[in-house]
C-alpha positions in Angstrom: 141.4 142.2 66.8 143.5 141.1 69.9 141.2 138.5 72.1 140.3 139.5 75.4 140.2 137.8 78.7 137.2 136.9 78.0 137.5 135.5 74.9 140.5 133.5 76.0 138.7 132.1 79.1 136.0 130.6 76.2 139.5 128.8 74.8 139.4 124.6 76.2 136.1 124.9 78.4 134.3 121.9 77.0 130.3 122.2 77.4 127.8 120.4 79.2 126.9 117.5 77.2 124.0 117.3 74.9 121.8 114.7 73.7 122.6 113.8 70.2 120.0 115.1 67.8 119.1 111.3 66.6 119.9 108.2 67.8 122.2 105.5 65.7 119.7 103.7 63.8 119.7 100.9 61.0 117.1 103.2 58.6 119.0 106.0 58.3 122.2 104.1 58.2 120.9 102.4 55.3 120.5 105.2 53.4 123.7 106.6 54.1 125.5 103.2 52.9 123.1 103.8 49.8 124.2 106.9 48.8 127.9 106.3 49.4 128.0 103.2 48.2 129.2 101.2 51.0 128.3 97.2 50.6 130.2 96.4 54.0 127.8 93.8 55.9 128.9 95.0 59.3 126.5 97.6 59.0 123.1 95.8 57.9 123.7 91.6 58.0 123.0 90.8 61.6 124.3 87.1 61.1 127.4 88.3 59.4 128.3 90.5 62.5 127.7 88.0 64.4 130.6 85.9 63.1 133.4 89.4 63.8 135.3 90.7 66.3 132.2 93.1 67.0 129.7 90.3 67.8 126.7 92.3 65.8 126.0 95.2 64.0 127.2 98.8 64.0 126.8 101.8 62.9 129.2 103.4 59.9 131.8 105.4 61.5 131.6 108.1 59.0 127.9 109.0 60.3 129.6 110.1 63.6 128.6 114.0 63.0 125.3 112.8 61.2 124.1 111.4 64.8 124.3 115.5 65.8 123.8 117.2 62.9 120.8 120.5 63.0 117.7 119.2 62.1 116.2 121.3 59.2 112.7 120.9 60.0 110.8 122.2 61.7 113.9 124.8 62.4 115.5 125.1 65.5 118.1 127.9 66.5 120.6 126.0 68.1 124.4 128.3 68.1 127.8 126.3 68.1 130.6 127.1 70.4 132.4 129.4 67.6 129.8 132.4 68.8 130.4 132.2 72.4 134.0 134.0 71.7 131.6 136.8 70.7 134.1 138.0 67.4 131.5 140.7 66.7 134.1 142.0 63.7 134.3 138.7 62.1 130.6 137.4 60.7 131.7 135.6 57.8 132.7 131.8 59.0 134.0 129.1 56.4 135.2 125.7 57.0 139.1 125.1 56.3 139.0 121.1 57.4 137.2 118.2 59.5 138.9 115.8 61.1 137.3 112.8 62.8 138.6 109.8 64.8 136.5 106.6 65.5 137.7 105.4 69.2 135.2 102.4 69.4 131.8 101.2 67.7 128.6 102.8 67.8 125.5 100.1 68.0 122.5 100.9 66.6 120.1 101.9 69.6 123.2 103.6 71.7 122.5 106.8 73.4 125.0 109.6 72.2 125.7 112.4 74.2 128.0 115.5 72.6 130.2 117.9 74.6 131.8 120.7 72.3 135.2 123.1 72.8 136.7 125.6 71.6 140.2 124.4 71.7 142.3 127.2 69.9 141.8 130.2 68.5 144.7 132.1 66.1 146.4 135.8 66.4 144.4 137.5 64.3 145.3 136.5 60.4 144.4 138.4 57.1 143.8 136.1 54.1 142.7 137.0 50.9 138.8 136.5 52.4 139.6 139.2 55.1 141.1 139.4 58.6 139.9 137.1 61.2 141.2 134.3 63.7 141.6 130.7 62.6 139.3 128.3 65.4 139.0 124.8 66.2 136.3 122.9 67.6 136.3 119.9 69.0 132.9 118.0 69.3 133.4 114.6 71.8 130.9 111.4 71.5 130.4 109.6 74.5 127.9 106.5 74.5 125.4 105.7 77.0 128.3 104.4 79.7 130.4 107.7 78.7 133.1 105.9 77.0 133.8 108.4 74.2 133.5 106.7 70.9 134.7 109.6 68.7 135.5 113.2 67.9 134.9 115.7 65.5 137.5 118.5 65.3 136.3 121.2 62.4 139.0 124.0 61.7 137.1 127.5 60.5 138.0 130.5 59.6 136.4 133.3 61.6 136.4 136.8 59.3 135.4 140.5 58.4 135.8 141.9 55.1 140.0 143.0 54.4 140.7 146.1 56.1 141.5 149.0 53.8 144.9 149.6 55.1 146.2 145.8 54.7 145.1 146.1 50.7 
């Protein structure tokens, strides 16, 4: 499938932001450092963060997407920026990598907002899963004074089943 105007016009428009779905919070970053594993004090000794760089706590890094992740109850439909490019031959979607960068800390009690692109989409391309178009989005954190703190750039693979003729 060749992308139309239209398509190509959804390519590097980045959205209006968002509220993250929950703020960065101590509980849930507790469990998180829990279930990785993750001793460092920065995130839960208040008097130890005191005496860093950062002057107090903050959140783990890797919880970045966790901040704006779909809740799962009670459900809410909520569509990412992959189904605005309307690729009505391609409903299969699977991930091919994440990529995040951490630009500056996020404090317990900051108010994340999320603005979301697509920022490239492939020539069409037929895999072994079928024929589709490889896409990028790029999810930006901004705190409360819009400094962006982080971004989130998943690669996906956008497909229908292998045409008969490319078997």
């Amino acid at each position: 499938m060749i992308l139309t105007d239209k398509q190509r016009a959804v390519i590097g428009r980045e959205s209006a932001p968002r509220i993250a779905s929950m703020p960065p919070n101590m509980a849930s970053a507790r469990q998180w450092c829990e279930m990785i594993e993750d001793a460092n004090p920065i995130y839960t000794d208040e008097a130890y963060a005191r005496t860093t760089w950062l002057q107090g706590l903050m959140a783990p890094p890797s919880m970045l997407m966790t901040w704006d992740m779909y809740q799962s109850w009670p459900e809410v439909e909520r569509k990412g920026a992959v189904y605005e490019l309307e690729l009505e031959d391609c409903p299969s979607i699977i991930a091919v990598t994440a990529v995040q960068e951490f630009l500056m800390p996020v404090r317990y009690g900051d108010t994340l907002s999320v603005t979301t692109q697509v920022s490239s989409v492939s020539e069409e391309k037929t895999t072994r899963l079928g024929t589709g178009h490889f896409v990028s989005i790029l999810d930006i954190f901004r705190n409360q004074f819009q400094q962006v703190v982080g971004t989130h750039r998943f690669d996906l693979f956008v497909y229908g089943p292998v045409k008969e003729s490319a078997r």
